[in-house]
C-alpha positions as CSV (number, residue, x, y, z in Angstrom):
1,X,-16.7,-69.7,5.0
2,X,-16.8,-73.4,3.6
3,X,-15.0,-74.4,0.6
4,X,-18.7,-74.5,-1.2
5,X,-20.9,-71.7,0.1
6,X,-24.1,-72.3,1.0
7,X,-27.0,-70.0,-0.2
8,X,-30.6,-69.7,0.8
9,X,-32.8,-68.3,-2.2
10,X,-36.3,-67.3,-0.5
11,X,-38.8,-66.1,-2.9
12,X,-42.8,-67.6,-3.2
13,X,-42.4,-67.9,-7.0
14,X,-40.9,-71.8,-7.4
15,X,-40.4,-71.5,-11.0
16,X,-37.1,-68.5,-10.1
17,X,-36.3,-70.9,-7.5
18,X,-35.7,-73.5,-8.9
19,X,-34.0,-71.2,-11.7
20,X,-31.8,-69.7,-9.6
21,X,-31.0,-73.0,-7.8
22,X,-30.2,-74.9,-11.1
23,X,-28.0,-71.8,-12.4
24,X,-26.1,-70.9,-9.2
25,X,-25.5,-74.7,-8.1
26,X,-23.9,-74.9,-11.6
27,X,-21.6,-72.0,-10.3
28,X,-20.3,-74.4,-7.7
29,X,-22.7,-73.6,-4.4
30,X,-24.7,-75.5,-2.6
31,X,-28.2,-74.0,-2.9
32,X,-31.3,-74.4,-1.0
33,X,-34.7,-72.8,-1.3
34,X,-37.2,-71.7,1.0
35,X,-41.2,-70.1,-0.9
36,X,-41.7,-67.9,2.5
37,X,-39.4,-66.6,5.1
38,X,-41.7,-68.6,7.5
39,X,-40.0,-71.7,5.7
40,X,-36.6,-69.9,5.5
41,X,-36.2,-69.3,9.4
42,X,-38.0,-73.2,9.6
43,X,-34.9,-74.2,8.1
44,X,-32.2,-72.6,10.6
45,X,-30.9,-69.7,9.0
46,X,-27.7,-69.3,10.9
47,X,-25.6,-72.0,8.3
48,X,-26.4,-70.4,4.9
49,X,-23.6,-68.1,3.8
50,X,-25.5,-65.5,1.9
51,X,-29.5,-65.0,1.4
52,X,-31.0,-64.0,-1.7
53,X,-34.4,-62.7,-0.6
54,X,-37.8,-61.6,-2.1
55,X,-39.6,-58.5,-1.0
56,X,-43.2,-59.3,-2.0
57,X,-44.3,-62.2,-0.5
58,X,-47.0,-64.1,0.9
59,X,-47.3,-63.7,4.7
60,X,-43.8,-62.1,6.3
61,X,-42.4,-59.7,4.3
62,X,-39.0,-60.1,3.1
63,X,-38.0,-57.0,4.8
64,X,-39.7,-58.2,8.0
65,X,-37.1,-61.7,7.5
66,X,-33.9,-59.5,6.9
67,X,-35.2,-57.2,10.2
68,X,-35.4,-60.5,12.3
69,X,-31.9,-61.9,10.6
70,X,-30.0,-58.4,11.4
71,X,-31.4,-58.0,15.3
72,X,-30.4,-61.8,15.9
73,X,-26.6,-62.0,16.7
74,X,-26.6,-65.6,15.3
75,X,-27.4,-64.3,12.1
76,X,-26.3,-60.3,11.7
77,X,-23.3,-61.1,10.0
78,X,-25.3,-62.9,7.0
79,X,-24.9,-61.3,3.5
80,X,-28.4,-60.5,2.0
81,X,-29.0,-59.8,-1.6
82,X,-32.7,-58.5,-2.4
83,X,-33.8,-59.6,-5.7
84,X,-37.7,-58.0,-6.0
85,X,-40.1,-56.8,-8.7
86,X,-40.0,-53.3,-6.2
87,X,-37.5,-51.0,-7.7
88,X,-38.7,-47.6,-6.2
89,X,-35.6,-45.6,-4.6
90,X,-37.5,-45.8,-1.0
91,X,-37.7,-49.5,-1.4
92,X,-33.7,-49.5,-2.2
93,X,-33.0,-47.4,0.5
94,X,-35.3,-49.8,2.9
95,X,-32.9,-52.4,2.0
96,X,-30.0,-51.5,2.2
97,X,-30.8,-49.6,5.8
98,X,-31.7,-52.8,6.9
99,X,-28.2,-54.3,6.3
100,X,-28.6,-55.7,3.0
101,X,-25.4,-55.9,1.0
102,X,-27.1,-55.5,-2.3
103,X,-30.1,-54.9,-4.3
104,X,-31.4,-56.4,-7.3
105,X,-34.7,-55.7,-9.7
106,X,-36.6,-58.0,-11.0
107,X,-36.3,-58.8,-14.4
108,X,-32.7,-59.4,-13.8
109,X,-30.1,-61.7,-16.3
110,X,-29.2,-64.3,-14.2
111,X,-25.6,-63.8,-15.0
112,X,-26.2,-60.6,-13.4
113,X,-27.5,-62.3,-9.9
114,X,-23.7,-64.7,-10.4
115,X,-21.8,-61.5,-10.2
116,X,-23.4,-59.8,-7.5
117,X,-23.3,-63.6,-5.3
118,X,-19.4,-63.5,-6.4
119,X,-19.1,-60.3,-5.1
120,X,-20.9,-60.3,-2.1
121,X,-19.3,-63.3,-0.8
122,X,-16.0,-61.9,-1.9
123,X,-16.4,-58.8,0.3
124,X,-17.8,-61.1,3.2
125,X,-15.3,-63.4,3.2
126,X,-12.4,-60.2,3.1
127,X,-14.5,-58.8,6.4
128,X,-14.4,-62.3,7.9
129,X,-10.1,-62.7,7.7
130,X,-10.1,-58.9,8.9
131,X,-11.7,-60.2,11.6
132,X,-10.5,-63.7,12.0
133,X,-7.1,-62.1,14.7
134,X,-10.0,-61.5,17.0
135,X,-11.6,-63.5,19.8
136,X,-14.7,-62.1,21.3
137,X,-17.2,-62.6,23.3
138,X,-19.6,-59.0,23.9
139,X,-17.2,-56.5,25.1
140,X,-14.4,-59.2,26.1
141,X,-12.2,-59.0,23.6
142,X,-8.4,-60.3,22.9
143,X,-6.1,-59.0,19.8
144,X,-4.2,-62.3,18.9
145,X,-1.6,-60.0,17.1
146,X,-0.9,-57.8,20.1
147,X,-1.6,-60.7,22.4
148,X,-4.0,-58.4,24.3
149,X,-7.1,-58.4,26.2
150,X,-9.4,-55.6,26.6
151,X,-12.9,-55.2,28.7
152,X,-15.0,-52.3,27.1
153,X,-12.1,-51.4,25.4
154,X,-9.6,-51.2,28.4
155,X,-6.6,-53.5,28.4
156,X,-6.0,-56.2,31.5
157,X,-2.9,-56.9,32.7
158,X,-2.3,-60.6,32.1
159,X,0.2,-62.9,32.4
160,X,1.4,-65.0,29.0
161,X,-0.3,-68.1,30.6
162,X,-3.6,-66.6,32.0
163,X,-4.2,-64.8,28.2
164,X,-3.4,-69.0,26.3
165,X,-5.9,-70.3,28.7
166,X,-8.2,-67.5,27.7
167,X,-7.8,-68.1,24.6
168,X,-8.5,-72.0,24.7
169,X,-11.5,-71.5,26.1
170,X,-13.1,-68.5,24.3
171,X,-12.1,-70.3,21.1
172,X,-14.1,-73.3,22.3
173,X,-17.4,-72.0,24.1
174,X,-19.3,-74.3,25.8
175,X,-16.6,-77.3,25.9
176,X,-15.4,-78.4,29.1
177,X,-11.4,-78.8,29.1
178,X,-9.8,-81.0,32.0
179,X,-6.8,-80.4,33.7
180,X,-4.6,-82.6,31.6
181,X,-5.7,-81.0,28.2
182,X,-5.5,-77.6,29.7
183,X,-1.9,-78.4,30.8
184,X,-0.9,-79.7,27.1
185,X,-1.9,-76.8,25.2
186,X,-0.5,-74.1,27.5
187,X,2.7,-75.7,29.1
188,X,3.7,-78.1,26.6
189,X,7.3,-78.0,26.9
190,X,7.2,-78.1,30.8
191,X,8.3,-81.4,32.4
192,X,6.2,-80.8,36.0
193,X,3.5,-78.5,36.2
194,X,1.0,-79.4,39.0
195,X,-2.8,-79.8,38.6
196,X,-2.9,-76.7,41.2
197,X,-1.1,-74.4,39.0
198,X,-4.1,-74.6,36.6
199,X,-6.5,-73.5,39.4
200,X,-4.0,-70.9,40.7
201,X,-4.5,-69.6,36.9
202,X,-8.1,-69.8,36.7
203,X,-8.7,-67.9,40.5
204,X,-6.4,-65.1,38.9
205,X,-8.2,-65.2,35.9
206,X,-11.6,-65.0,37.6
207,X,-10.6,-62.2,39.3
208,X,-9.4,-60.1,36.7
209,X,-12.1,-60.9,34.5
210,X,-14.8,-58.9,36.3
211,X,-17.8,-59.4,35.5
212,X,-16.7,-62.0,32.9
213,X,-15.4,-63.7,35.7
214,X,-18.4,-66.1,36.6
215,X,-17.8,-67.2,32.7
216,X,-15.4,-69.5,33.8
217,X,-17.1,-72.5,35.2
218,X,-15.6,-75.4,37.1
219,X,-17.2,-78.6,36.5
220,X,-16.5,-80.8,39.3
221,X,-14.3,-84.1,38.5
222,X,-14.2,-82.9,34.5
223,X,-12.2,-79.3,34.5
224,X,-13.0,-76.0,33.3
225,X,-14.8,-73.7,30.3
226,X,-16.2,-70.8,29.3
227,X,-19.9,-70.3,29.3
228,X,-22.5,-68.0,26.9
């Protein structure tokens, strides 16, 4: 998480908003608000830290908005904290099925809504470090501790250079790395390591890889990467 967390307080009544926002940007976050979850997933959802969401609001539901959140992988990992007027035991239960980390009712003391941020942050960043050893992408994973790499939970035989240039580009999806920078970050210390000795690495790779093979893409003229 960043150094300031970033919250997102969605609720249609502005006078809480801005409430909330005064009192919890005195806590040291940066908040912003949203009076729908129409307005909340307007604003890219995916860079707030932790949600504090209404129930009862005008349009979609804030149940319907944490649904949405929890199915999309770009936004499953999200802490939510419900803060509604609906206090019934099914409503709780609702909630907190749908992945929400806590549940407050409304009236609440706002020192009350401080504690439960602190603590839900807390317990989010502790998953996030638990997590942090691991690079995956679906059901490719690799153990940076055990320097392993497993495909739907079955370890692949890799060399030590093969798993580094895995890890390069898994760490950096999307980027294209060229020969050059490929060969400073996995054979630094070598004196003479040929441009072919990278493809020789890749074509193994490939080919171990499975169906996560094709991942690996060559650009022509520029180098290789690791596609989602």
């Amino acid at each position: 998480m960043n150094e300031k967390p970033t919250i997102l307080v969605v609720d249609d009544e502005e006078s809480l908003c801005e409430i909330l926002q005064f009192n919890l940007t005195t806590e040291g976050y940066a908040v912003e608000v949203a009076h729908s979850a129409e307005e909340a997933l307007r604003k890219g959802v995916a860079r707030y830290d932790l949600i504090l969401l209404d129930v009862m609001m005008e349009g979609m539901s804030g149940f319907r908005l944490a649904r949405l959140l929890k199915e999309d992988e770009r936004t499953a990992r999200i802490p939510i904290i419900f803060c509604t007027a609906r206090d019934t035991e099914d409503d709780t239960v609702t909630g907190l099925n749908l992945g929400a980390d806590d549940y407050i009712s409304k009236p609440f003391s706002i020192r009350e809504v401080c504690a439960r941020v602190r603590s839900v942050l807390r317990r989010a960043r502790n998953e996030q470090d638990q997590t942090a050893d691991k690079i995956c992408y679906e059901t490719l994973c690799i153990d940076l501790n055990r320097r392993q790499c497993l495909i739907d939970g079955t370890q692949l035989t890799l060399t030590k250079k093969e798993l580094e240039i895995l890890v390069l580009l898994l760490r950096n999806p999307g980027r294209i790395f060229s020969r050059e920078e490929i060969l400073d970050r996995v054979w630094p210390d070598e004196v003479v390591v040929l441009d072919r000795t990278i493809d020789v690495n890749i074509t193994r790779l490939r080919r171990k890889l499975g169906r996560y093979g094709s991942k690996i893409v060559t650009r022509l003229g520029y180098g290789y990467g690791f596609e989602v």
